[in-house]
N, C-alpha and C positions, 0 to 999 in steps of 0.2 A: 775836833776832840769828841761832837756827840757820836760823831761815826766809828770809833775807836770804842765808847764805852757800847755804844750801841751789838758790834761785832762780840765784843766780850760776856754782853748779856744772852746773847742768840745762841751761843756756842755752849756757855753751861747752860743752856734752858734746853740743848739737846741732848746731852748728856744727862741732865736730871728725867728729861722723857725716856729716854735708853732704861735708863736704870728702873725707874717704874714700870716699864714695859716688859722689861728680862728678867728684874728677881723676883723669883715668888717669892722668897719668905720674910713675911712683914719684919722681922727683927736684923734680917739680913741687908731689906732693902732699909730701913732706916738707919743702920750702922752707915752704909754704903753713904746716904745723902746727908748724914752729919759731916763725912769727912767730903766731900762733893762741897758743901759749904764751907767748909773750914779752909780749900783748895782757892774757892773763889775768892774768899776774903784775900786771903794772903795774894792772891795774881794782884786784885784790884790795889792793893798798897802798891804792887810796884809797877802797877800801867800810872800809877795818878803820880809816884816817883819820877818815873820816866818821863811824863809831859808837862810835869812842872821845872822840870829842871832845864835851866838856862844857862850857855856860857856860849864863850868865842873866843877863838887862838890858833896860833900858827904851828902849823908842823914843822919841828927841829932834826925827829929822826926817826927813820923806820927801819926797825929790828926783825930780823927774822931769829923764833924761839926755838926750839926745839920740844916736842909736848907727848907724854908719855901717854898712853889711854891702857890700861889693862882691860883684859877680858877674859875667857874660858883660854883662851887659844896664847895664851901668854902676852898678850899684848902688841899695840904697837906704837908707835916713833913716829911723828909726825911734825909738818912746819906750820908755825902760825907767824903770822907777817903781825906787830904791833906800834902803831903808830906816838910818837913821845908829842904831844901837843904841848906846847906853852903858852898856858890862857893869857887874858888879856890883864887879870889879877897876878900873873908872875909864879902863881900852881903851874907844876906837872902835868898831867893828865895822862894818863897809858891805856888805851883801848884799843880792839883790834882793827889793822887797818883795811878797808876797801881796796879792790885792785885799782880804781884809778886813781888814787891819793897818792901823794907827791911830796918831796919835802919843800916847805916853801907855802905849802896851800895854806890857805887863810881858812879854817871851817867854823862854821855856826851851828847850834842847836840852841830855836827858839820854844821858849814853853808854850805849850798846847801841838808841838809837833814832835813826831816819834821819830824821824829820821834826822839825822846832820849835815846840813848842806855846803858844798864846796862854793866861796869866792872867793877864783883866783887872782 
């Protein structure tokens, strides 16, 4: 977990050096690192979301979506693969699935870890 907030701290501390380095004009660059902190506040709510948050359940079904994206060029049409987990509390869960997920797979996410691990 300190390596996780540690990566998070290094990353806006070079962005806030960028910004000092490149804007000249002092109301510019303090506009600029009010919203630079306002940026990290909000990341840090959802790294400390993401690594507190615990469950475990089995995959029941994976859905392939169908997912619009617009842009300049009219858009386009694309697949997202999303797995239906059935926590171990009897909740849904719907997040996107990994290629090697399977229905059947048992997956964990333990708090203080950012990833979810398959046992099969």
């Amino acid at each position: 977990m300190k390596k996780i907030f540690s990566w998070w701290a290094i990353i806006f501390a070079i962005i806030a050096g960028l910004i000092i380095l490149l804007v000249p004009d002092p109301a510019e660059k303090s506009n600029t690192l009010g919203g630079l902190g306002l940026a990290a506040i909000i990341s840090l709510f959802f790294v400390i979301k993401s690594l507190n948050d615990q469950w475990s359940g089995t995959i029941t079904e994976i859905k392939t979506e169908k997912k619009y994206q617009a842009d300049d060029d009219g858009g386009e049409t694309y697949d997202v693969d999303y797995a239906y987990i059935k926590l171990d509390n009897g909740k849904i869960k719907k997040m996107k699935s990994k290629k090697d997920w399977q229905v059947g797979d048992h997956l964990e996410k333990r708090r203080g870890q950012a990833d979810v691990e398959v046992t099969r």
